[in-house]
C-alpha positions as CSV (number, residue, x, y, z in Angstrom):
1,X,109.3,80.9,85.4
2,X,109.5,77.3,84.2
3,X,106.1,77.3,82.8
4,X,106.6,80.3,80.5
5,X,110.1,79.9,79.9
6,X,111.7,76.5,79.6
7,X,115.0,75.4,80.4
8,X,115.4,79.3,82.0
9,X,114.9,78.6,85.4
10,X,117.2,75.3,85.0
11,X,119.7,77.2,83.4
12,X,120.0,79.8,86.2
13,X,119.7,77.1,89.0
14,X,122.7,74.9,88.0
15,X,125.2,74.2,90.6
16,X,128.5,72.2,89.5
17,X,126.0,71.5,86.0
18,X,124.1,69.6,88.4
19,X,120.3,70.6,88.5
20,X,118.7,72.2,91.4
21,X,114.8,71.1,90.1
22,X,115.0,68.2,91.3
23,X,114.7,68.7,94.8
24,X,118.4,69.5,95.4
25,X,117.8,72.6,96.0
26,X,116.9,72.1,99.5
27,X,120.5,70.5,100.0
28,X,122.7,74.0,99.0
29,X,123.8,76.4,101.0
30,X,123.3,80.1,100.2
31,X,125.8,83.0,100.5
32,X,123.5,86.2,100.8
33,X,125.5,89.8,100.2
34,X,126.7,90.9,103.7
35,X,124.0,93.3,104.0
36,X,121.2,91.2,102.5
37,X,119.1,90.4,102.1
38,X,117.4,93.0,103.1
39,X,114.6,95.9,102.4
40,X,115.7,98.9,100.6
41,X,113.8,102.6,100.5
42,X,113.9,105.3,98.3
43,X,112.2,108.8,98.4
44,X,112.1,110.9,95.8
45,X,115.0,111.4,94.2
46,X,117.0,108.1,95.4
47,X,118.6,105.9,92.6
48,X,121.3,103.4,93.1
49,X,123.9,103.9,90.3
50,X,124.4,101.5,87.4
51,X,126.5,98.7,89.1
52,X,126.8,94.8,89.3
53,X,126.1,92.3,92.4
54,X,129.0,89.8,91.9
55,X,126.9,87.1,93.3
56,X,125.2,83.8,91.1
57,X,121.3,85.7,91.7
58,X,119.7,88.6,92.8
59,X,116.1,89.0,93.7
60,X,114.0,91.8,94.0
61,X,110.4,92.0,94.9
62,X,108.7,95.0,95.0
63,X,106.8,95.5,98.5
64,X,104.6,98.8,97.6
65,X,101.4,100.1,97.6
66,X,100.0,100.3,93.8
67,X,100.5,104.4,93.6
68,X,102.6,104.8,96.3
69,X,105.1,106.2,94.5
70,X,106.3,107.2,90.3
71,X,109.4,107.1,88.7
72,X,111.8,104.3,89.3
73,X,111.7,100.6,88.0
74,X,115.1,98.6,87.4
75,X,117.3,99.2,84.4
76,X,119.5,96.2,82.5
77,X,122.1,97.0,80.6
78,X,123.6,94.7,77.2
79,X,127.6,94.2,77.6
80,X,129.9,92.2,76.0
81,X,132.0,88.9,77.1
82,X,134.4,90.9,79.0
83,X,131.5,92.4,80.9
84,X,131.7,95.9,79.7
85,X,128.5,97.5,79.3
86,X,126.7,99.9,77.3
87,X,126.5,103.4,78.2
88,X,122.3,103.2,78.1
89,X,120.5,101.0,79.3
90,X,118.3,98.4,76.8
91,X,115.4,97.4,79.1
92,X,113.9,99.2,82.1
93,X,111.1,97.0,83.9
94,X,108.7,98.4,86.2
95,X,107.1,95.4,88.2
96,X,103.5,95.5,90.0
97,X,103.6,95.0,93.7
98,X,104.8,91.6,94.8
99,X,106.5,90.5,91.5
100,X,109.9,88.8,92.0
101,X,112.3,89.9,89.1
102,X,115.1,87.0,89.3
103,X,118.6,87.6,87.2
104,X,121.8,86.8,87.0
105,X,124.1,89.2,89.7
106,X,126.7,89.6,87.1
107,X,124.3,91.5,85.1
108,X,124.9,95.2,84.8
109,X,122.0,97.6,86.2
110,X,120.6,100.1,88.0
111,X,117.5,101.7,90.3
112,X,115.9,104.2,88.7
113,X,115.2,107.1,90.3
114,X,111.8,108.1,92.4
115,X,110.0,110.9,91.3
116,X,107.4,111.0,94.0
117,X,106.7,109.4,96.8
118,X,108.4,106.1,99.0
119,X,109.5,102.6,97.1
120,X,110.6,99.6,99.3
121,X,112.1,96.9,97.4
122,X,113.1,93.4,98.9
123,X,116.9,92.7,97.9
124,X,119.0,89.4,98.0
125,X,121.9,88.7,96.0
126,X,123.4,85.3,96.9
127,X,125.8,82.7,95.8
128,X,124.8,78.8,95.7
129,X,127.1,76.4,97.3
């Protein structure tokens, strides 16, 4: 992420605006979701409604097959300072197997649903301390 975009992974790494680059990192604690993290499966026709993590970052990797399944992909939405959100989504990302997409759990989004077949995504939303 540092290489193509600077200062981003800083930026979403800071703990007490001290940076975690530096080798800190390996000092924090983490606070993972209660369930989490964990893997999460979804046949055709399972979403997960537009919602928000509460936690610093959420990661999601997806785990299957090229082809294993259509539809789906993870949908961001655009909201305001006060965190209320618009009522469509303005970017849905469909990553290739084994791509991490990394953001900020205060984010608004969503799962999209599966048309066909089974998805398995790798979840973790978790606080650094």
């Amino acid at each position: 992420m540092q290489a193509e975009l600077p200062g981003v992974a800083e930026a979403m790494l800071k703990n007490n605006n001290k940076p975690l680059l530096d080798g800190s990192l390996r000092e924090c604690e983490f606070n993972f979701s209660g369930k989490e993290p964990s893997i999460n499966r979804y046949e055709s026709g399972d979403a997960f409604a537009p919602h928000t993590d509460d936690y610093d970052i959420t990661v999601n990797i997806l785990l299957s097959d090229p082809g294993a399944f259509s539809g789906a992909g993870t949908a961001f939405y655009t909201q305001n300072e006060q965190g209320t959100k618009d009522a469509d989504p303005s970017v849905h990302i469909e990553p290739q197997q084994g791509a991490a997409v990394v953001f900020n759990g205060q984010v608004w989004h969503e799962g999209l649903a599966v048309t066909e077949g089974t998805r398995h995504l790798y979840v973790a939303s978790f606080e650094i301390v």
